[in-house]
C-alpha positions in Angstrom: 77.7 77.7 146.9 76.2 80.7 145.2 78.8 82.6 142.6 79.3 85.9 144.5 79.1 88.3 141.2 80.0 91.4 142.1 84.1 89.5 143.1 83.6 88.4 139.3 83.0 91.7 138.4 85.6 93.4 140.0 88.1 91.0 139.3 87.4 90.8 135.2 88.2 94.4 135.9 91.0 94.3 137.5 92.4 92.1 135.2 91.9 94.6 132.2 93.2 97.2 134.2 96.6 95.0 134.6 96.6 94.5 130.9 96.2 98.1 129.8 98.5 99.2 133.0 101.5 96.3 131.8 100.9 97.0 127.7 101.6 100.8 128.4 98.7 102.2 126.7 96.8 104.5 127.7 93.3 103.5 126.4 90.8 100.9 124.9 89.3 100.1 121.8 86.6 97.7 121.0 84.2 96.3 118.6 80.4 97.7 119.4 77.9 95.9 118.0 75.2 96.4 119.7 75.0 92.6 121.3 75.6 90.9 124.4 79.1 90.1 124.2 80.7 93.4 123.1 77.9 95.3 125.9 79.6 92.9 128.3 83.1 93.7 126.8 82.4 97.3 126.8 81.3 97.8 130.7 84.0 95.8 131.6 86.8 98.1 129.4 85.0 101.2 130.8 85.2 100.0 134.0 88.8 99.0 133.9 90.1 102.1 132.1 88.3 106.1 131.1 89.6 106.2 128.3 87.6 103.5 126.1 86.3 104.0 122.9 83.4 101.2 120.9 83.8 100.8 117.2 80.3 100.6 115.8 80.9 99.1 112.6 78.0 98.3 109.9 78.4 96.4 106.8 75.8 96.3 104.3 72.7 95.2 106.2 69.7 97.2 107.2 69.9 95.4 111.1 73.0 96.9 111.0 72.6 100.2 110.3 69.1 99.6 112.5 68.6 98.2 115.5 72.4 96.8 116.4 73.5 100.8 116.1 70.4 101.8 118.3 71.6 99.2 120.8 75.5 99.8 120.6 74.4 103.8 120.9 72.9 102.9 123.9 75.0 101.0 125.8 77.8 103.7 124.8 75.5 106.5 125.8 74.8 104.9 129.0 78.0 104.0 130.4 79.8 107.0 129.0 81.6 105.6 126.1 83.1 107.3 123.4 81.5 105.8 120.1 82.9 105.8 116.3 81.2 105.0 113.5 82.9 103.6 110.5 80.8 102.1 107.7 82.1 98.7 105.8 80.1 98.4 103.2 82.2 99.3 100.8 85.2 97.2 102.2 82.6 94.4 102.2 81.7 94.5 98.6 85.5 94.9 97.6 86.3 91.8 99.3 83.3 90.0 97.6 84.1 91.4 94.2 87.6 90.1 94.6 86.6 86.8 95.8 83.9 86.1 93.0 87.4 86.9 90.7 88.8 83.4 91.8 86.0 81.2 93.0 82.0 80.6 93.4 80.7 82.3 96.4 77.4 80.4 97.9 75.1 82.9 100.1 76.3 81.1 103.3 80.1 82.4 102.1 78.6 85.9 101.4 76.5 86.2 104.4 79.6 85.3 106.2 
């Protein structure tokens, strides 16, 4: 039996739409980052409720601040989402500097 996508579609929608309708907001913010999941996650919120906005959030790497932004600008820019931009960098480094204060961080840890 073939999966009948567009009943999917409408009823991850729905579903949001009952969670935004029961929590009593009136909006939706989510994590942007320019891949596959959050694009998925942000159709769907847009779908389900106007008011959605996508946190684009970069932290230290030039992909980041690259090619994930171009690609979470995109997707915002063509389903209509309102975008922010806030840069953690700075929280990133803070959290390492802290970190190295108490214990030896390998790359895997920092990259992390």
């Amino acid at each position: 039996m073939a999966r009948d996508y567009e009943k999917e579609f409408a009823n991850r929608v729905a579903f949001i739409r009952g969670l935004v309708e029961s929590s009593g907001v009136d909006g939706i913010v989510f994590g942007n980052s320019g891949g596959k999941d959050s694009a998925l996650v942000g159709i769907l919120c847009k779908f389900a409720c106007e008011n959605t906005v996508g946190l684009i959030m970069p932290c230290a790497s030039k992909r980041n601040f690259e090619s994930d932004m171009a690609d979470a600008k995109e997707l915002a820019e063509r389903y209509g989402i309102e975008t922010r931009v806030i840069d953690l960098t700075s929280v990133r480094q803070a959290e390492i500097d802290r970190l190295s204060e108490i214990t030896t961080l390998t790359n895997a840890a920092v990259s992390n």
